[in-house]
TILUM-334297 format. One record per atom (N, C-alpha, C): x, y, z. Coordinates in steps of 0.001 Angstrom, whole numbers, padded with zeros to 6 digits, always signed. Layout:
TILUM-334297
XYZ...
//
This chain:
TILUM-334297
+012545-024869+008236+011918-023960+007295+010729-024639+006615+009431-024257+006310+008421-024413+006054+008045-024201+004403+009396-023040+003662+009691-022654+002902+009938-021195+002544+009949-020696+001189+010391-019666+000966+008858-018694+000618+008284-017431+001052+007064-016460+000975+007049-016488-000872+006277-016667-001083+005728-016112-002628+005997-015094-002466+006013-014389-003652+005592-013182-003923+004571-013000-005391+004133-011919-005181+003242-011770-006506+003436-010590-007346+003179-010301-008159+003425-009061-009169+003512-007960-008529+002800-007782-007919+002985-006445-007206+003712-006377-005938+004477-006865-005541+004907-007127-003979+005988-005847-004919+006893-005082-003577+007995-004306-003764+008655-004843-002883+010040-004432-003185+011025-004238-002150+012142-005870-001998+012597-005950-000939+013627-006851-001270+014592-007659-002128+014744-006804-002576+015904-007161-003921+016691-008079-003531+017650-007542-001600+018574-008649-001221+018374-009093-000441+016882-009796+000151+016402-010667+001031+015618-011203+000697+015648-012476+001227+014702-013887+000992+013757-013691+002219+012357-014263+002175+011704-014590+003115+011337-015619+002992+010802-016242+004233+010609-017540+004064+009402-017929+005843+008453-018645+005284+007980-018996+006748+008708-020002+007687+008620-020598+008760+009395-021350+009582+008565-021454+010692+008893-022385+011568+008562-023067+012706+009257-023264+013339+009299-023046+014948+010135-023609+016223+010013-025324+016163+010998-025602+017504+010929-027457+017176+009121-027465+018307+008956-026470+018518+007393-026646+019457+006232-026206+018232+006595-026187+017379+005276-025973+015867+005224-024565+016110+005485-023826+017128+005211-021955+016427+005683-021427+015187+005085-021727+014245+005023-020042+013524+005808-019499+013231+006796-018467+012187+007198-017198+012498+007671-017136+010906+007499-015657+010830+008395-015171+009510+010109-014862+009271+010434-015700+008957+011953-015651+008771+012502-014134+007716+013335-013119+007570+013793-012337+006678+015282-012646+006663+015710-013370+005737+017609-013742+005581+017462-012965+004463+019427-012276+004684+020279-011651+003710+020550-012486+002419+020008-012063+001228+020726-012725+000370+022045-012574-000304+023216-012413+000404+024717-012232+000024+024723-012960-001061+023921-014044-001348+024774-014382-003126+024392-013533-004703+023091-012929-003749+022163-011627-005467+023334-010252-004959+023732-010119-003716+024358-009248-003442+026033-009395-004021+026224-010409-004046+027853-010980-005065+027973-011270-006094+026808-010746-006668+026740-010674-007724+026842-009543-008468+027107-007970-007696+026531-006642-007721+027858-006559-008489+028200-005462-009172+029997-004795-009865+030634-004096-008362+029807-004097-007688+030761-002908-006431+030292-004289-005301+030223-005190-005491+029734-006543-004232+030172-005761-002969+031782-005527-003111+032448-005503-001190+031649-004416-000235+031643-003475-001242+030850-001790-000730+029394-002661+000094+028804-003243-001270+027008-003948-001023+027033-004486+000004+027860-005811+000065+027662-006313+001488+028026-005756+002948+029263-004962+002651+029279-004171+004135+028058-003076+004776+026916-002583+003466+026049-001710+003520+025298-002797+003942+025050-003698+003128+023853-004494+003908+024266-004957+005164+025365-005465+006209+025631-005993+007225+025325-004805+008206+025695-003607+007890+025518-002486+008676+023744-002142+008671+022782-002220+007817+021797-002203+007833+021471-003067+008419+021613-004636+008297+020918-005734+009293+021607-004982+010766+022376-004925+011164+022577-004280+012557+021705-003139+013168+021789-002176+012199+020572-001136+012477+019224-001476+012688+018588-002358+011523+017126-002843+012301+017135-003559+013114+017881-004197+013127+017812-005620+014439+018119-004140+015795+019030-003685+016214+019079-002567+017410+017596-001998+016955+017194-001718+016401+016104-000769+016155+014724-001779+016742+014961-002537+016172+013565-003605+016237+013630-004102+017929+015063-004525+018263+015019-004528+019493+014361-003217+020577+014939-002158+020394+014830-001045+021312+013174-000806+020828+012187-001026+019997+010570-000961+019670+010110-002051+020713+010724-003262+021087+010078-004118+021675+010491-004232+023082+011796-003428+023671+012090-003211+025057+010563-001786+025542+010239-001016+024339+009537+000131+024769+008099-000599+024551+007976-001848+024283+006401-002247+023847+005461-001697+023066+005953-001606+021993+005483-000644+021064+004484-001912+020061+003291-001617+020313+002116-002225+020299+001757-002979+018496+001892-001666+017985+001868-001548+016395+003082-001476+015663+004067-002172+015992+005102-002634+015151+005359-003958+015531+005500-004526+013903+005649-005994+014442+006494-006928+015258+006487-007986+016334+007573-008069+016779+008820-008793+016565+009963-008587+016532+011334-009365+016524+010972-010142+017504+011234-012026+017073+011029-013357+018127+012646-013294+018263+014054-013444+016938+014806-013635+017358+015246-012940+016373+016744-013045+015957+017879-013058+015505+019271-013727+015702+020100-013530+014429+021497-014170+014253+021742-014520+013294+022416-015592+012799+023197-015809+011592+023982-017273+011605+023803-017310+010269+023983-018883+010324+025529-018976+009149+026245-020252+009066+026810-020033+007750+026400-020607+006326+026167-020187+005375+025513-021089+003929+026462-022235+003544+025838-023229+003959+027157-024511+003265+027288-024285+002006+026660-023501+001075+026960-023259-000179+028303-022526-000720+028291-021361+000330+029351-020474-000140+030336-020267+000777+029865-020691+001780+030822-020653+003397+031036-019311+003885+030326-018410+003721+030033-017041+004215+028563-016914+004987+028421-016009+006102+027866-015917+007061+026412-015560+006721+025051-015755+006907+024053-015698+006617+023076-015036+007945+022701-013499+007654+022146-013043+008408+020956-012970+008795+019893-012796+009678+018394-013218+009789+017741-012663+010755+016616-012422+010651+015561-011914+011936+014586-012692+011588+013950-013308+012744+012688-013878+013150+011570-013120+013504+010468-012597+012612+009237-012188+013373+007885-012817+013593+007113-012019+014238+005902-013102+013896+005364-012965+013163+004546-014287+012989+003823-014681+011335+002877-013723+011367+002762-012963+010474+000765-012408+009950+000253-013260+009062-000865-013027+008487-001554-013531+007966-001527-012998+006289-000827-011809+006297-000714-010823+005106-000445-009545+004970-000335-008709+004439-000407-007149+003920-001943-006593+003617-001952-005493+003963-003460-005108+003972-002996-004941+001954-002554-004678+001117-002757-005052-000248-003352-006342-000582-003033-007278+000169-003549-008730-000098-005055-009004+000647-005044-008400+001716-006364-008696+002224-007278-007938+001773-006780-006691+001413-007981-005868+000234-008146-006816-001412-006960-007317-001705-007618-008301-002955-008513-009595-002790-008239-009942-001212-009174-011067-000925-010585-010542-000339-010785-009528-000334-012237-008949+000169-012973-009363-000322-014349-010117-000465-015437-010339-001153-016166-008828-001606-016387-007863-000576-017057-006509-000579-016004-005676+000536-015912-004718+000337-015141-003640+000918-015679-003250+002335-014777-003459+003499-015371-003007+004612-014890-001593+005318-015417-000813+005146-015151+000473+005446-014654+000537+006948-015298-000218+008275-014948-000416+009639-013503-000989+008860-013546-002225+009274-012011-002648+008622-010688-001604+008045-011264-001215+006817-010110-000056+006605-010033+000953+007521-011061+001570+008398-010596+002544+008810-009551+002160+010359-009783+000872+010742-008962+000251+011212-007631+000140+011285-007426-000035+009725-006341-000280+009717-005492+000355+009306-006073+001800+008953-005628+003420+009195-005231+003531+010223-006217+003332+011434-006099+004204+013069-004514+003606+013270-004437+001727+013334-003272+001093+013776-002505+001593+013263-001987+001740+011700-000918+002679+011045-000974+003667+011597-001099+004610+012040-000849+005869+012734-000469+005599+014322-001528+004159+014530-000587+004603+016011+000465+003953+016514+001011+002963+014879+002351+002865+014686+003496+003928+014638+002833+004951+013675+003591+005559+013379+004281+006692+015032+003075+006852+015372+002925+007763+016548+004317+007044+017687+003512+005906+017849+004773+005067+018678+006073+004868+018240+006648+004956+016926+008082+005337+016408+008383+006549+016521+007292+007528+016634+007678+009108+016297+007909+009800+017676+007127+009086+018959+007586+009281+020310+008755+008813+020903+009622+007880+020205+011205+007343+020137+012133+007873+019171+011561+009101+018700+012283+009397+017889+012740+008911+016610+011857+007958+016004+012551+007303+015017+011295+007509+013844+011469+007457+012551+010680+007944+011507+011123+006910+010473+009717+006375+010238+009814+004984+008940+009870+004807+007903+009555+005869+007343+010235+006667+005695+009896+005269+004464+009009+004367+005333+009107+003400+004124+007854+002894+004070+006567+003442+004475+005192+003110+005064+004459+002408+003512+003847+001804+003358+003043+001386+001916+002170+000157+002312+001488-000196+001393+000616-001758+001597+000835-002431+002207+002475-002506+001231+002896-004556+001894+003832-004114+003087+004135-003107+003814+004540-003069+005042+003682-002877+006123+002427-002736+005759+001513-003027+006527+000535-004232+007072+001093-004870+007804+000566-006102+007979-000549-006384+008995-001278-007706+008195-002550-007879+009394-002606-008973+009409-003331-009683+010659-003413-010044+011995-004502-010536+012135-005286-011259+011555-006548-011846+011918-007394-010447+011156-008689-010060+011605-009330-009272+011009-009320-007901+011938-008493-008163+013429-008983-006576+013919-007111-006163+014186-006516-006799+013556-005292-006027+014373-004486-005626+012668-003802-004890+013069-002443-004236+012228-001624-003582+012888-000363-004211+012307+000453-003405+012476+002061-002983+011291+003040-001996+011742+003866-001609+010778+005002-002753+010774+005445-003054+009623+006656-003705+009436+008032-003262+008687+008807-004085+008627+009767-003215+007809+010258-002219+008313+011103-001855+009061+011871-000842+009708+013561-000477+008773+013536-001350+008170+014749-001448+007070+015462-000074+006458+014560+001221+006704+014725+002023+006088+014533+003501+006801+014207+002971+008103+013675+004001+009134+014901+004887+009265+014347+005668+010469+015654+006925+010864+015728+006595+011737+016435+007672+012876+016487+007076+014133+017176+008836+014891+016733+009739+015103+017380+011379+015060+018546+010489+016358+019405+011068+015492+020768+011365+016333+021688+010001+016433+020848+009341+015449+021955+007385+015318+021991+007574+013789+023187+007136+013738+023204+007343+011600+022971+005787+011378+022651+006189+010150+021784+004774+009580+023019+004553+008085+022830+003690+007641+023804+003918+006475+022830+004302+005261+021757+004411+005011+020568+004382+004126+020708+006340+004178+020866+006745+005569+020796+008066+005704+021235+009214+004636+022371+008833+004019+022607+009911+002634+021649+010158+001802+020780+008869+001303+020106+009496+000802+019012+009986+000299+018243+010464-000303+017533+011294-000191+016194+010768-000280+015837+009684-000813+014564+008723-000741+014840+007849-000474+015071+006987+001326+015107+006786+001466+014688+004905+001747+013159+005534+001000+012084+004022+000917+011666+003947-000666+010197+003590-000875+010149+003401-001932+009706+004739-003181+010876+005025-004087+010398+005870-004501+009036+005933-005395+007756+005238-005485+007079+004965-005948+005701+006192-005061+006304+005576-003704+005226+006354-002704+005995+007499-002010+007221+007943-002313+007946+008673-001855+007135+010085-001784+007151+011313-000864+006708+012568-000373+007452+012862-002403+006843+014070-002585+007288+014778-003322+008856+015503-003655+008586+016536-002280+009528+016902-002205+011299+016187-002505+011065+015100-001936+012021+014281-001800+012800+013774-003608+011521+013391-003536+011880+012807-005432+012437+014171-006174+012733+015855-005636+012850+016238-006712+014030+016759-005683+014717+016429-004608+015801+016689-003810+015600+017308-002997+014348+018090-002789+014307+018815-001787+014735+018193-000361+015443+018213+000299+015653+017485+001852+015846+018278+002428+015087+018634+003754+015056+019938+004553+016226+019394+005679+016548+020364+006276+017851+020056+007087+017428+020041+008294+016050+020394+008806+015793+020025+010359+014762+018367+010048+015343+017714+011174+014820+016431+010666+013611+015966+011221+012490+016767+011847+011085+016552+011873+010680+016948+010675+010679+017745+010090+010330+018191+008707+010757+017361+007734+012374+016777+007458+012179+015845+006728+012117+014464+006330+011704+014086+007870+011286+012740+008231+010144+012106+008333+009661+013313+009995+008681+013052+010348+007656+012813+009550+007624+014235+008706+006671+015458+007520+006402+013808+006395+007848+013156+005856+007777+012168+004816+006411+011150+005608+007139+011240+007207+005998+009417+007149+004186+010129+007396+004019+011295+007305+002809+011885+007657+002514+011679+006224+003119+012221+004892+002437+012018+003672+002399+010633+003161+003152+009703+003680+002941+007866+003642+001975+007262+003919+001486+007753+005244+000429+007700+006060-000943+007963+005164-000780+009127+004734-001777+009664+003885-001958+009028+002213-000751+008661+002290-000821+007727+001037-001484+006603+000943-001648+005782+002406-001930+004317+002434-003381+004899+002642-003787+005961+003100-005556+006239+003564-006058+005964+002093-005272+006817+001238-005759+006844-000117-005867+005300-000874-004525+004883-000867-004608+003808-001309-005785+002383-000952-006118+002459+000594-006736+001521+000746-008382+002274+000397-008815+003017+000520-009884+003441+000003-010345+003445-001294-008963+003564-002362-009283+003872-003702-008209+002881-004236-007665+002360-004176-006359+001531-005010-005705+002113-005710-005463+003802-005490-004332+004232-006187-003530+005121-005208-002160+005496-005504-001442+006391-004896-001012+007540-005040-000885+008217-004146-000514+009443-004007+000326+010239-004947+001364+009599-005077+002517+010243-005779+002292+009813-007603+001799+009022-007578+001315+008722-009051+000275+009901-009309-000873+009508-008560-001893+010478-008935-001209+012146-008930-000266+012542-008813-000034+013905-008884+000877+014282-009489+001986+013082-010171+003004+013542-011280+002151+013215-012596+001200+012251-012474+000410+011728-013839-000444+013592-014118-000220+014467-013319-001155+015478-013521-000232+016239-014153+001457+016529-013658+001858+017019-014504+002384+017535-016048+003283+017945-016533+003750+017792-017801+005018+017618-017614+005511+016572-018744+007171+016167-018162+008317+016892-018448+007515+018636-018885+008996+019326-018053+008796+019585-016659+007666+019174-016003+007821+019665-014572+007734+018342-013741+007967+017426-014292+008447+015895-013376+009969+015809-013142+009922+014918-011638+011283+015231-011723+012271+013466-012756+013198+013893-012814+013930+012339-014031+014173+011227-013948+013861+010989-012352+013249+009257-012114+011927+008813-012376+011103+010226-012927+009776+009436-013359+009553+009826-014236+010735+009863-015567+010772+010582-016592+010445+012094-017296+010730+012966-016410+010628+014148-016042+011929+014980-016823+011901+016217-017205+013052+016955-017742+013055+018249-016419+012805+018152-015447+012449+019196-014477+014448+019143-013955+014584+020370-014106+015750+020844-013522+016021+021322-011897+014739+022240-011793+014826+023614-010903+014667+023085-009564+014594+024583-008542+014466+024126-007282+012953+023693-007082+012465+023498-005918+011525+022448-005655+010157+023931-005263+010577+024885-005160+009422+025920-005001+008672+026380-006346+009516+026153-007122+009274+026788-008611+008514+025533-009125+008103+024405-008884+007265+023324-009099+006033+023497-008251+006256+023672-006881+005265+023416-005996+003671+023991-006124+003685+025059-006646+002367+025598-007086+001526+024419-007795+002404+023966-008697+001325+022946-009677+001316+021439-008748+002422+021553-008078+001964+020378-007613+000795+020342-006685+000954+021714-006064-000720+022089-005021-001806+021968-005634-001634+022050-006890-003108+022651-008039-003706+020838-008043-002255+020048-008601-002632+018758-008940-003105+018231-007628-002283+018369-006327-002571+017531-005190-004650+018144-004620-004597+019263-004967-006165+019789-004835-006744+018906-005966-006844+018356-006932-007410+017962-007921-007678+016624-007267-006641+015612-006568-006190+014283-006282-007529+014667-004999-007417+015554-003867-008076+015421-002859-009524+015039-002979-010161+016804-003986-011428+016867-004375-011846+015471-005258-011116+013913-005982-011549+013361-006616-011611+012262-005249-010680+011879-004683-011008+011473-003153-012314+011104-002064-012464+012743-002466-013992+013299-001578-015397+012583-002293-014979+012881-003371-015747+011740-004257-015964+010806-004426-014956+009551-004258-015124+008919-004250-015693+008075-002976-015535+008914-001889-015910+008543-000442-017038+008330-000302-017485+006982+000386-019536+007274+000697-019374+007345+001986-020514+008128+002173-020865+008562+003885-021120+009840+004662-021129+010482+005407-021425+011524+006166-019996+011749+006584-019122+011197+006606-017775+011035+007295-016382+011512+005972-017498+011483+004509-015976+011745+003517-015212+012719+003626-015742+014016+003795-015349+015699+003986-014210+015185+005061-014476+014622+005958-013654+014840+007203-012405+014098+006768-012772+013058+006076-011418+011863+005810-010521+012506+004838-011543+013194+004023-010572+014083+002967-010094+014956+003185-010402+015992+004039-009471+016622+005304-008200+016317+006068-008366+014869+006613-006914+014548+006920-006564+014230+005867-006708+013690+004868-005535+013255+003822-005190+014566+003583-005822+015586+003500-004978+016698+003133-004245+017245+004080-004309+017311+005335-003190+017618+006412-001837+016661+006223-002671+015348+005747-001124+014545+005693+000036+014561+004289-001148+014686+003592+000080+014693+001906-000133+015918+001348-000558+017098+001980+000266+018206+001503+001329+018262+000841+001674+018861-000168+003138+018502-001237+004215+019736-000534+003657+020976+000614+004647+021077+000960+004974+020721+002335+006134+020537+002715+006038+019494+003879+005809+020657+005162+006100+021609+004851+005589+022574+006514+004398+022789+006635+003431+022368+005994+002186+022680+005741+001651+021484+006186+002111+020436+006738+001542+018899+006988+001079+019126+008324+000219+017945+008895+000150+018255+010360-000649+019169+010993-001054+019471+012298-001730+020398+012642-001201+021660+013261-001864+022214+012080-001557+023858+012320-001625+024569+013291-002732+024115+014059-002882+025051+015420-001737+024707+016449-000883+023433+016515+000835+023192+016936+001954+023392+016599+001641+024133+015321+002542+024998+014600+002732+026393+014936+001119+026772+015006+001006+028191+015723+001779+028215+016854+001559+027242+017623+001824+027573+019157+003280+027263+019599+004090+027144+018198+005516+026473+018309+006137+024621+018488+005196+024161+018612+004827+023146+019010+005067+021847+017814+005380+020481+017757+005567+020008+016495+004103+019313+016524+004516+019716+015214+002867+019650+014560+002316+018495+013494+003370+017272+013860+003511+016427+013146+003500+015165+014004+002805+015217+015277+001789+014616+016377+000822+013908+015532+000588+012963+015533-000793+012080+014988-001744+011522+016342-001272+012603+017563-002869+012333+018536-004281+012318+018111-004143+013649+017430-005724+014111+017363-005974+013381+015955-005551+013104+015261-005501+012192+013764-005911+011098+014284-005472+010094+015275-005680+008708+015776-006927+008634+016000-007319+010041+017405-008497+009997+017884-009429+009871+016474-009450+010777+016131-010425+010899+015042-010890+009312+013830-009395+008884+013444-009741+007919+013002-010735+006949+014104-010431+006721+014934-010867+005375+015889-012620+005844+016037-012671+007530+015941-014475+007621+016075-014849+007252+014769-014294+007708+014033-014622+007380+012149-015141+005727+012258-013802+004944+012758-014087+003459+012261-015210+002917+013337-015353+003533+014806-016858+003182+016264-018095+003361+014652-018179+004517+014341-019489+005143+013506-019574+003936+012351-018757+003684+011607-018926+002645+010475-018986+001581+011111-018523+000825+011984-019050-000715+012308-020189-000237+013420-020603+000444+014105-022117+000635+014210-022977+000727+013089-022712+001331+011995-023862+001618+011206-023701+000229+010649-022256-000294+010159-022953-001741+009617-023797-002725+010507-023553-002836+011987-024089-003414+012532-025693-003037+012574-025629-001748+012743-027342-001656+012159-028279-002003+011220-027213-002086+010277-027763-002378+009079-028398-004256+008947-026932-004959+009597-027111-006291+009811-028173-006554+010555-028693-005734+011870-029454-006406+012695-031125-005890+012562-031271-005142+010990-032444-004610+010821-033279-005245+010260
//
């Protein structure tokens, strides 16, 4: 071990895992993720915690495996797995090996000198055609944000963190309930219970408005789901974000359309280029606040699921050709 990953103020997530970098005995590289069973024995319900977490390390590790038997390009890869015992406590210590990145696109946007528009839109296209490549296996990542987005030198990204994914027709133990990832960037719907019972709609639909969350976020440094409860009034929030909102999730949704139109049109604004209208366009196909409304409509018409990120990919990848041409023009003038 090489040691244990910093973290910094803003990092989320892992409450009961350590990371840590590491090296083979040949000097490679790799990111270590171990179970921390002793923050977990520490819990009032411990026995429940750790059997949830052992059943979760099983699920991503099968999961992470079956992404890398299908070569799935934009998710990061599992080098190994297994488990060791802690001479500390003499209980079993669980682990996956991936490979090293270099960071989270949150961190490489704080190390930017100037903002590169090619770059981000980059590392949009790869998030999607992460997502695309989980969503053609059937499986939906419900946990998409910054720091699960990792990069790779300056032209690659890809998704990490599968910890929280779905998988249609394999139960997950995470599966009950209802926000599954972080409720910070969580779909709307979700935070106020809505969970639709066909599970493209309330899976797929979640990682399409994630998706749309991180466009926002890396363009503007704020998020989605903030920017549109901060619009409400807190009888119509729901009571994890200090909200007195009771009702069903239709009797909200109007204002949340009003606010999420407010969030788009300030978006569009903030965008420079010939290209903003269009970008602010997909963010609105993707974080629509209601989830049948996500996606493309004309595959909806036709019966079809409409929660495909083909024509989304394409589009990004001409977006980001047009911006590193024009910078390159600019450089070589």
């Amino acid at each position: 071990m090489l040691g244990q990953v910093p973290r910094r103020p803003t990092d989320t997530g892992g409450m009961f895992s350590v990371s840590y970098y590491s090296e083979n005995s040949d000097g490679r590289a790799a990111f270590v993720k171990a179970l921390d069973y002793s923050a977990a024995m520490r819990h009032p319900n411990s026995a429940r915690l750790l059997q949830a977490m052992t059943e979760s390390y099983n699920f991503e590790r099968d999961l992470l495996d079956s992404c890398q038997r299908q070569r799935m390009s934009r998710i990061v890869r599992l080098l190994d797995s297994g488990s060791i015992t802690d001479p500390q406590f003499g209980h079993t210590v669980d682990y996956l090996v991936f490979e090293p990145a270099d960071g989270d696109v949150r961190r490489a946007l704080d190390d930017m000198d100037a903002f590169d528009t090619g770059w981000a839109l980059r590392a949009c296209h790869h998030a999607a055609v992460g997502l695309q490549q989980l969503h053609s296996a059937l499986v939906a990542h419900q946990d998409v944000k910054p720091s699960n987005l990792l990069v790779f030198g300056e032209f690659m990204a890809k998704l990490g963190d599968l910890g929280r994914s779905s998988r249609q027709g394999t139960a997950a133990p995470h599966d009950p309930a209802a926000v599954r990832g972080d409720p910070a960037y969580a779909p709307p719907e979700l935070l106020y219970g809505h969970v639709d019972p066909d599970w493209q709609v309330r899976c797929q639909a979640c990682d399409l408005y994630l998706l749309g969350s991180l466009i926002l976020f890396i363009f503007t440094r704020t998020q989605t789901t903030a920017e549109l409860l901060r619009r409400l009034p807190t009888v119509l929030k729901p009571a994890q974000f200090g909200g007195t909102f009771g009702g069903p999730y239709p009797t909200v949704l109007p204002y949340l359309i009003n606010a999420f139109d407010e969030v788009t049109e300030g978006f569009e604004k903030q965008l420079a280029g010939k290209r903003a209208g269009e970008l602010a366009t997909h963010f609105r196909l993707l974080c629509h606040p209601d989830p049948t409304q996500r996606g493309d409509e004309k595959r909806r018409q036709r019966g079809q699921n409409p929660y495909t990120l083909e024509r989304l990919i394409s589009r990004l990848d001409v977006l980001r050709r047009d911006a590193e041409v024009g910078f390159l023009r600019k450089s070589t003038s």
